[in-house]
C-alpha positions in Angstrom: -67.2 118.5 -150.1 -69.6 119.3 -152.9 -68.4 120.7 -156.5 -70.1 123.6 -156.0 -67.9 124.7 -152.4 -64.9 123.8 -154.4 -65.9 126.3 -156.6 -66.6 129.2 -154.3 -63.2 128.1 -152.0 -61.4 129.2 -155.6 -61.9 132.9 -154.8 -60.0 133.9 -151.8 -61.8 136.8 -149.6 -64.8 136.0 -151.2 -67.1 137.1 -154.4 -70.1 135.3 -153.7 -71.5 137.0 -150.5 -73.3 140.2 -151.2 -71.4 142.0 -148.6 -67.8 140.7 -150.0 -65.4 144.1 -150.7 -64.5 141.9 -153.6 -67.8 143.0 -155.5 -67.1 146.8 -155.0 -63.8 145.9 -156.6 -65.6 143.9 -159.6 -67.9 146.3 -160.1 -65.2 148.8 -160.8 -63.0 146.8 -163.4 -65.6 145.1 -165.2 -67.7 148.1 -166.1 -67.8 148.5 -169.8 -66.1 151.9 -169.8 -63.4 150.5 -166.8 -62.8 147.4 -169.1 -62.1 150.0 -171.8 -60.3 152.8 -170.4 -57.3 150.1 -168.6 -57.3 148.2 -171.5 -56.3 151.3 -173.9 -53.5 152.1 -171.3 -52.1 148.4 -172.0 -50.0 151.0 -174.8 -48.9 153.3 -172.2 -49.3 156.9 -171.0 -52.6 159.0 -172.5 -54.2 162.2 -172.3 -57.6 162.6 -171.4 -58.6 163.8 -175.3 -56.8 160.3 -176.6 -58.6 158.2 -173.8 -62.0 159.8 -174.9 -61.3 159.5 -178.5 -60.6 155.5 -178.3 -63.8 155.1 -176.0 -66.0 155.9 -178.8 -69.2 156.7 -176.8 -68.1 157.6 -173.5 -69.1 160.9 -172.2 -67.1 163.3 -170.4 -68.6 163.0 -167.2 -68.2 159.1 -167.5 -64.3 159.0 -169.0 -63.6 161.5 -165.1 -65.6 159.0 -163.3 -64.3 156.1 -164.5 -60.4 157.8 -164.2 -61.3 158.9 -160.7 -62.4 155.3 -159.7 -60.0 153.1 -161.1 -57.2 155.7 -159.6 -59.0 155.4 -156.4 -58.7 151.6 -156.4 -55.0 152.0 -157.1 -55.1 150.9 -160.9 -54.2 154.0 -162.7 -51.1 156.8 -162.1 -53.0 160.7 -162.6 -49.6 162.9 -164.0 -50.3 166.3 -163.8 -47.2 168.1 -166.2 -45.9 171.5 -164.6 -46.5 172.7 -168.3 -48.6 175.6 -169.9 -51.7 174.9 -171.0 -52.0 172.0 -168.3 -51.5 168.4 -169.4 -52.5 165.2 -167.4 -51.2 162.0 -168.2 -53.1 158.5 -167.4 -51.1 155.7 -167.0 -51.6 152.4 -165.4 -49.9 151.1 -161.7 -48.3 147.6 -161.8 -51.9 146.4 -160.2 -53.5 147.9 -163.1 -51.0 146.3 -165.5 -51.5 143.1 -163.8 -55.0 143.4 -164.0 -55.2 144.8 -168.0 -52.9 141.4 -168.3 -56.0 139.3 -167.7 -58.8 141.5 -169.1 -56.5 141.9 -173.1 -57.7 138.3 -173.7 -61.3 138.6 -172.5 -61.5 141.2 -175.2 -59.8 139.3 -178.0 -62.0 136.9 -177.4 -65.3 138.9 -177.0 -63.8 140.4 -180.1 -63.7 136.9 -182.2 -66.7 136.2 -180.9 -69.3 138.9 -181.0 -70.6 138.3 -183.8 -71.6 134.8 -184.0 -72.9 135.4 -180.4 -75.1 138.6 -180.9 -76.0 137.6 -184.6 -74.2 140.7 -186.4 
């Protein structure tokens, strides 16, 4: 078997072929704003307002896609609070916490990194 079949037998249901489910999935979690939005909920519950504020950048419109697709994909908890004036609370699923697991160090070290890479 070549190297490069070993390599692509690593990734069980696929990520390679262009129809793989698996892309969808990758598509979702590695988007800057998806990167950004599970890794602030590594600290636990948010608001909307404190999500937006630490996404410095995102738009509105972005920060309630983004929510809406990674609660879609099972990642994180929408709490609505039965309190006056409403209050929703964002919150990672054990998936999501499994996942923000693996994407913390990808940003520690994008974060030691960016500037020798980019030329800052």
């Amino acid at each position: 078997m070549t190297e490069s079949m070993e390599i692509f037998e690593q990734y069980p249901g696929g990520i390679f072929p262009a129809g793989c489910t698996s892309r969808v999935l990758l598509d979702h979690v590695t988007s800057k704003w998806g990167v950004l939005v599970l890794v602030s909920l590594t600290d636990g519950p948010q608001r909307w307002s404190d999500l937006r504020r630490r996404a410095q950048g995102i738009s509105e419109k972005m920060l309630a896609q983004t929510l809406k697709t990674l609660e879609g994909d099972g990642l994180v908890n929408r709490e609505q609070q039965p309190v006056m004036p409403p209050r929703v609370d964002y919150s990672l699923t054990p998936l999501g916490e499994e996942l923000a697991a693996v994407l913390v160090p990808l940003l520690q070290w994008v974060g030691r990194n960016a500037d020798q890479i980019i030329g800052v």
